[in-house]
Residue, then its C-alpha position, 0 to 999 in steps of 0.5 A: x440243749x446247744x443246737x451243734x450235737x459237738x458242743x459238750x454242756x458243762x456244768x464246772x466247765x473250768x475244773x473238766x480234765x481235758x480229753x487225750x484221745x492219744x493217750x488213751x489209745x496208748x494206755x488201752x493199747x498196753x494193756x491190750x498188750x498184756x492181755x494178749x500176752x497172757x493168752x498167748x502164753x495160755x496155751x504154752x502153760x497148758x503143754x506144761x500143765x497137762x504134763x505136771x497134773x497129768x491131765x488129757x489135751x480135752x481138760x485145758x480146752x474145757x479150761x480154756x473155753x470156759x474162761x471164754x464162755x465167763x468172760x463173755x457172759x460178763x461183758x453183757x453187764x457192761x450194757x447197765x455198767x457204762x450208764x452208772x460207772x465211769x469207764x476207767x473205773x471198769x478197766x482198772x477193776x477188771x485189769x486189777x482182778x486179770x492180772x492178780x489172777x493170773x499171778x495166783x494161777x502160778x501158786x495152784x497146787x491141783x489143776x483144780x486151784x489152776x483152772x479156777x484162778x484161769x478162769x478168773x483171771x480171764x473174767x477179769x479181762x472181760x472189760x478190755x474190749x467193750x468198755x475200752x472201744x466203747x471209749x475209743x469209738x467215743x474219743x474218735x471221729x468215725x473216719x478215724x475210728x477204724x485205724x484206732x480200733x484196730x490200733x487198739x487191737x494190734x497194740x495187743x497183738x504187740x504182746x502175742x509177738x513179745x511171747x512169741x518171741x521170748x515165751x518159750x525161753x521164759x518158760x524154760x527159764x522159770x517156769x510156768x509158775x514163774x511166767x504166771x507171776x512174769x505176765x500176771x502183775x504187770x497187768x495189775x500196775x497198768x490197770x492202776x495207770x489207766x485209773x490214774x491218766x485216762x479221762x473221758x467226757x461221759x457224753x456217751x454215758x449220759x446220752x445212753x441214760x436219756x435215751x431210756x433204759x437197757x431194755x429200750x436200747x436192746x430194742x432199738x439194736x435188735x431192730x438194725x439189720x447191720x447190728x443184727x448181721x454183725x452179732x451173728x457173723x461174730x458168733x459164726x467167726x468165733x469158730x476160727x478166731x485168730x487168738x484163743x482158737x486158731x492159735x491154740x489148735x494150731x499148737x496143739x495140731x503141732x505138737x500132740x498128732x504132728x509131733x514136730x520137735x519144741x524148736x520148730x513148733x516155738x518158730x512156727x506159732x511165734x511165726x503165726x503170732x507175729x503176723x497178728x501185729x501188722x495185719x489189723x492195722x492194715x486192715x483198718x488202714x483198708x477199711x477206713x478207705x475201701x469200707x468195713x464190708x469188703x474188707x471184713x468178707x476177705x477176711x473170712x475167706x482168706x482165713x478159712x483158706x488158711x485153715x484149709x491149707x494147713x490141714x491138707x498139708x499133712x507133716x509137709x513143712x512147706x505146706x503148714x509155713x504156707x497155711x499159718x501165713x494165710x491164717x496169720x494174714x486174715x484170721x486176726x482181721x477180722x474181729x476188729x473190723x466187725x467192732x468198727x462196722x459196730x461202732x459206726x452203726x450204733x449211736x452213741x446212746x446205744x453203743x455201750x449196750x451194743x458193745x456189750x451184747x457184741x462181746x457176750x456174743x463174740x466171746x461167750x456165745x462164740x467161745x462154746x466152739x471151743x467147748x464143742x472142739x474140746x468134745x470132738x477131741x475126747x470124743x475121737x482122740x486127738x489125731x481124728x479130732x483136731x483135723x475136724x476141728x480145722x475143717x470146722x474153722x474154715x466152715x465157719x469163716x465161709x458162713x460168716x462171710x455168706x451172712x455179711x455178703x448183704x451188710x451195706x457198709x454205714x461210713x460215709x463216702x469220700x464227698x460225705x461232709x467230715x465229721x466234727x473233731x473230737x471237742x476236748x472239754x477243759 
């Protein structure tokens, strides 16, 4: 083995495609987009859904939690996959089967058919976020990574601005069935564009395999205090999570116990939605300089400001504009910024493995509060139980922020030597 760890050994050195990083992030980035897009316009099917089947606000959230709930238990074999499977193999699979399943979901004639093609869509789109930042963290250097994970994840939130923007007259246009098919098969196309042009070294593969197995590697990360901190802030954060939870109970609150008229509700959740884009971004940008811990802290008390704002705003316009722009400015940072601290503190020969039990964790475990939200409504109606389910958000930001309060950030300093630029192997 060469001694210079950034020396990448080739056996067919002259026929090795040569590393884009760029393009990856790119192609990731679009279709994050799509992926955004489809759980944006999630929660507006859902208003349509629960009208034409005749079905309780509780059913789409019970929907909605378990497309979570399965797409995050999915993610946790990514840990064997990445040491076996090519990583773009992973995304156009997944991509392919997301975005198909989303078009089906369009043709259900029972909310049963529409709930079992939902759900299998978002299993579909399990890989975007451990398979795809398993990559981007292995393309990018460490002072780069936080901007471009979190460029990866605001690319997606690209596709939260587009619905928010042209959701509603698509809607009006053609349909829920219409819009499935409208945000369903672009996916699939894109998936195909990642197994066509996206290129990866495997060094991250193939340092996993001699490091040991998946069991060897669950010991080494149980072991990190850091790892240990960031799993249970992401369950804790997955309470008030920006996309999936807070937009969706935010509309909810809106329409079903506020009963504010369609134009203003389309103008306040595209409002919410559009700060999801910049707002990564410069988080990232922070994160990069200041270090993740800071940043990430101020993420959870800003948002659970936010969720606190807005529910004690009662129908006051002024006072739920004021609590969606502090909900929009902190509780889309968050979640990028604990994937960055995750990817500096795993090496390489755990960081597929850690990915993976990150987004079991984040999106199965921590999408049971959706679930429990669900069961607060039905439990109490929608007028006494959406309120507490703010309430909820807002505790378990300040939890998430008391657990990484300790966490020592592992980016180096500014007198730190730099890193090696990303070899491309040609």
């Amino acid at each position: 083995m060469p001694s210079n760890p950034a020396v990448i050994p080739t056996r067919t050195a002259a026929i090795e495609p040569v590393i884009h990083p760029e393009r990856t992030l790119w192609l990731l980035s679009v279709a994050h987009a799509v992926n955004h897009a489809q759980a944006v316009v999630l929660p507006l099917i859902f208003l349509q859904v629960i009208d034409e089947f005749g079905v309780g606000v509780e059913a789409v959230t019970f929907v909605a939690a378990a497309g979570a709930i399965g797409s995050g238990l999915v993610q946790a074999s990514f840990a064997w996959l990445t040491r076996h499977v090519a990583r773009r193999w992973l995304m156009g699979a997944g991509g392919v089967l997301f975005g198909l399943g989303f078009a089906a979901q369009g043709l259900a004639q029972s909310f049963g058919a529409f709930a079992a093609t939902s759900i299998g869509s978002r299993i579909g789109g399990a890989p975007q976020h451990p398979v795809g930042n398993g990559l981007l963290a292995e393309q990018f250097p460490p002072e780069r990574r936080g901007f471009a994970i979190s460029a990866h994840i605001s690319g997606g939130n690209v596709g939260t601005v587009v619905v928010a923007l042209f959701g509603p007259a698509l809607l009006a246009a053609y349909g829920w069935r219409g819009v499935s098919l409208i945000f369903g098969l672009p996916a699939a196309l894109i998936a195909l564009a990642i197994v066509r042009w996206v290129r990866e070294r495997g060094t991250d593969r193939a340092a996993a395999r001699a490091e040991g197995t998946v069991r060897q590697a669950l010991r080494v990360i149980l072991a990190d205090r850091v790892i240990r901190r960031v799993y249970l802030a992401s369950v804790l954060g997955g309470g008030g999570r920006g996309l999936g939870v807070a937009n969706l109970f935010a509309l909810l609150y809106l329409t079903k116990v506020l009963g504010l008229p369609p134009s203003t509700t389309d103008l306040m959740y595209g409002g919410l939605i559009v700060l999801s884009v910049p707002m990564p971004l410069v988080a990232g940008w922070l994160s990069d300089r200041l270090g993740r811990r800071p940043v990430i802290v101020g993420a959870y008390v800003g948002g659970a400001f936010g969720f606190a704002i807005f529910i004690l705003a009662g129908s006051s316009l002024v006072g739920l504009w004021a609590g969606l722009a502090v909900m929009g400015l902190f509780s889309f940072a968050e979640s990028p910024q604990l994937q960055a601290l995750l990817a500096d503190a795993a090496p390489a020969a755990i960081r597929d493995t850690a990915f993976a039990i990150y987004f079991t964790l984040a999106f199965g475990v921590g999408s049971l509060w959706t679930a429990l939200y669900g069961a607060v409504i039905s439990g109490v109606g929608e007028a006494a139980g959406l309120p507490i389910v703010f309430w909820a958000m807002a505790a378990s930001f300040v939890a998430a922020a008391v657990v990484m309060w300790p966490v020592r950030d592992v980016v180096r300093g500014p007198g730190s030597a730099p890193a090696p630029e990303p070899v491309e192997v040609i």
